[in-house]
N, C-alpha and C positions, 0 to 999 in steps of 0.2 A: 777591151773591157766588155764582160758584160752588159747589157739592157734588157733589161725588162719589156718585155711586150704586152702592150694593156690588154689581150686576150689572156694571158697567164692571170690576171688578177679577179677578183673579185673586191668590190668597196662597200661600206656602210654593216652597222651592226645588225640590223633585220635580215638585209642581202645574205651574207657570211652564216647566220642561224639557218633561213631555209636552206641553203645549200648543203649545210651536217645534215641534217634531217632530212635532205632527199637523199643521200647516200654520195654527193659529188668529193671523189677524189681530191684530198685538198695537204698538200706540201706541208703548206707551216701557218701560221696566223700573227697577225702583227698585230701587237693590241698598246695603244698609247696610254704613256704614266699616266698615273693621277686620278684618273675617269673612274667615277661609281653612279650606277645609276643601276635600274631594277633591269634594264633591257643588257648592260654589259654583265650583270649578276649571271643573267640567262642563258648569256653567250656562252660566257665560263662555266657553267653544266656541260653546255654542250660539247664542248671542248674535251673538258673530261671525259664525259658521257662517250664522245669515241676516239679516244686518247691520239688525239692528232697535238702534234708540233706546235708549239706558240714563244711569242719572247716577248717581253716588255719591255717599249724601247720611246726616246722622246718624239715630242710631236713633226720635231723637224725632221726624224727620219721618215716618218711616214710624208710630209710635205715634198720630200724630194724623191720619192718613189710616184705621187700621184698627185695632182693640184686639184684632183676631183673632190668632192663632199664624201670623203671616207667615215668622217664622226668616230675616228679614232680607232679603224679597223682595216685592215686590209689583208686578205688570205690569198696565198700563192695554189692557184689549182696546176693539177696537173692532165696534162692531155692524153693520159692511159690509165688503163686502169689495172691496181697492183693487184698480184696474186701472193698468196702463201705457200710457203715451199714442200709446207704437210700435206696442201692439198694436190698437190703436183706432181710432187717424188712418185706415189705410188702407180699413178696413170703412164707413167714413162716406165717403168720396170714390168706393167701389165700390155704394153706396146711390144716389148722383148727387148727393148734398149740399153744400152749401158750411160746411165746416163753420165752427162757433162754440165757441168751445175758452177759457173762462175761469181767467186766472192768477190764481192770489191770494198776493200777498208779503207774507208774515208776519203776517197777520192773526190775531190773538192771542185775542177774545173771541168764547165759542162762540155767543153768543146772533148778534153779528153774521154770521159764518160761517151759524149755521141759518137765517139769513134770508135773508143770499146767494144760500143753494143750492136757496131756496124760490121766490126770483125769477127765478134761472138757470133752476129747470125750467119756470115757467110761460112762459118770454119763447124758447126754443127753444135754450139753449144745450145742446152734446153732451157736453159731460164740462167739469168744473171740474179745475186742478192745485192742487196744494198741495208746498210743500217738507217734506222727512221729516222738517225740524226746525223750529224756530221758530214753529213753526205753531198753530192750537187744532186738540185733537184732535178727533176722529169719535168723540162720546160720545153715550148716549142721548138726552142734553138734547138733543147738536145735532140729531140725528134728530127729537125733538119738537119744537124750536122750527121744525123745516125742515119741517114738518107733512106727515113722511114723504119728504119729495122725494127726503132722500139715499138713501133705499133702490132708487129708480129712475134716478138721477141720476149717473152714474159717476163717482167721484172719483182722480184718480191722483196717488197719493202720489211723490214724486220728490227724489231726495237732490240734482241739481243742477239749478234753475231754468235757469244761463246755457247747460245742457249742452241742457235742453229749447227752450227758448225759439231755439237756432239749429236744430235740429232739425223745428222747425214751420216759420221760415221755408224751410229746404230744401225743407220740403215743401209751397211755394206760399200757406202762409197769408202775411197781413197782420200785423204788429205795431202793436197801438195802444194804447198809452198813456193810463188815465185821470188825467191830471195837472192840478192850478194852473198848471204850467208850462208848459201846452201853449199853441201857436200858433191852432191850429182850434178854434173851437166845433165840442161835438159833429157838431150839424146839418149840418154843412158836410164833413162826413165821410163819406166811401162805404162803406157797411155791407151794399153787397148783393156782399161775395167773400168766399169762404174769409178765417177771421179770427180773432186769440186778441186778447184782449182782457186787459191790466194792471190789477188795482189793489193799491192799496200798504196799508203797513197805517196802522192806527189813527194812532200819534205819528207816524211817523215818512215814512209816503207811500209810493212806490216808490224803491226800491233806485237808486243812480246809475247801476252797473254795467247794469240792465235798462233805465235809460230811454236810454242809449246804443245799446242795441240796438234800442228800437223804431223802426217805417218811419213813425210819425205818432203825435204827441203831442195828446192833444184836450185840453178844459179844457168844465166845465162854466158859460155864463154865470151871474154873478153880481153880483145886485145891492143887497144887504143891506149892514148891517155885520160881519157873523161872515167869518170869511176862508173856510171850510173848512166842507163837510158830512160829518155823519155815512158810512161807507164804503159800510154797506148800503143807505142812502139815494143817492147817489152812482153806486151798480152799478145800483139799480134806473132810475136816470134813463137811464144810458148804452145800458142792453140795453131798455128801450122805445122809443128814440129806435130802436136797429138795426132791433127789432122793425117798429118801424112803417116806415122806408122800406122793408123786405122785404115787408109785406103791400101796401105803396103799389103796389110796381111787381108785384108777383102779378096 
């Protein structure tokens, strides 16, 4: 099971304010029922104001997350700092690169997530997406389990997948799909163009709505009896396979 590390956190209603207002990286906000008061009023601007992540949730969830004086606040920071994928696409196409631009829908467990973005960096991917919700956060662990990658690794946090996802193909990449559903083996898949690559989460796969958009659904062969591989096991197969027809034809 996860734990929380009290450096991931921030506590107290003032605490939480400053930190929006320096511009600090911050996951999601935990804000306790009930509580009105002119200073929680402030927060919730702020909150708004830079449309970060929050839930409302009872006092005993916040007591078993921290026994410190939170005053009915507690925000998950994260220890990098997100980029947008608008501002990024174009400096990789202006490099001469074909870029390699990895989605991940909902993937929920960080250790999987750290391992992801451990093989995304080793295999050449340019930036990982993630949705602002749903998602495992950018905690320490996942930094350690990602044995540092995400700190080189750009991750761009994004409130709508189908808003990004038409947005890359505008802008010349590929859509692919890693699915059971898919028609192609990987192998048989052209991996030397501009390209984002899908994968779904743990239960539940890729989203309907995204595999409708993708331009090519792949399918790993398989020959077992297990139906389904692990996600991080799965992405690593997919982005070696890319891997190696790009250094084939180099």
């Amino acid at each position: 099971m996860h734990t929380t590390n009290n450096k991931d956190l921030i506590f107290g209603t003032r605490a939480v304010i400053e930190a929006l207002r320096a511009g600090k990286e911050i996951n999601k906000i935990l804000l306790q029922k009930g509580i009105e008061n002119s200073l929680f009023t402030e927060l919730k601007k702020e909150i708004k104001a830079n449309n970060v992540s929050f839930q409302f949730v009872p006092a005993e969830k916040l007591n078993s997350i921290s026994r410190k004086n939170h005053q009915g606040v507690i925000a998950y920071i994260s220890p990098v700092n997100y980029h947008k994928i608008e501002n990024l696409l174009p400096g990789l196409f202006e490099q001469g690169l074909q870029p390699v631009i990895l989605i991940l829908d909902r993937i929920t467990d960080v250790r999987n997530f750290g391992a992801i973005c451990r093989t995304a960096q080793c295999m050449g991917v340019n930036a990982v997406v993630i949705p602002s919700r749903g998602s495992a956060l950018v905690t320490a662990d996942a930094v350690k389990t990602s044995a540092g990658a995400l700190h080189t690794l750009p991750v761009c946090r994004e409130d709508n997948l189908k808003n990004t996802i038409t947005y890359l193909k505008e802008s010349g990449l590929t859509i692919i799909a890693c699915t059971e559903k898919g028609v192609k083996n990987i192998a048989d898949v052209d991996f030397n163009i501009p390209l984002a690559i899908i994968m779904g989460s743990e239960d539940e796969g890729i989203s309907a709505e995204y595999l409708k958009m993708a331009d090519q659904k792949a399918k790993i062969p398989m020959h077992g009896n297990i139906a389904s591989l692990n996600v991080s096991v799965a992405c690593g197969m997919i982005l070696y396979e890319m891997q190696r027809q790009r250094m084939t034809k180099s």
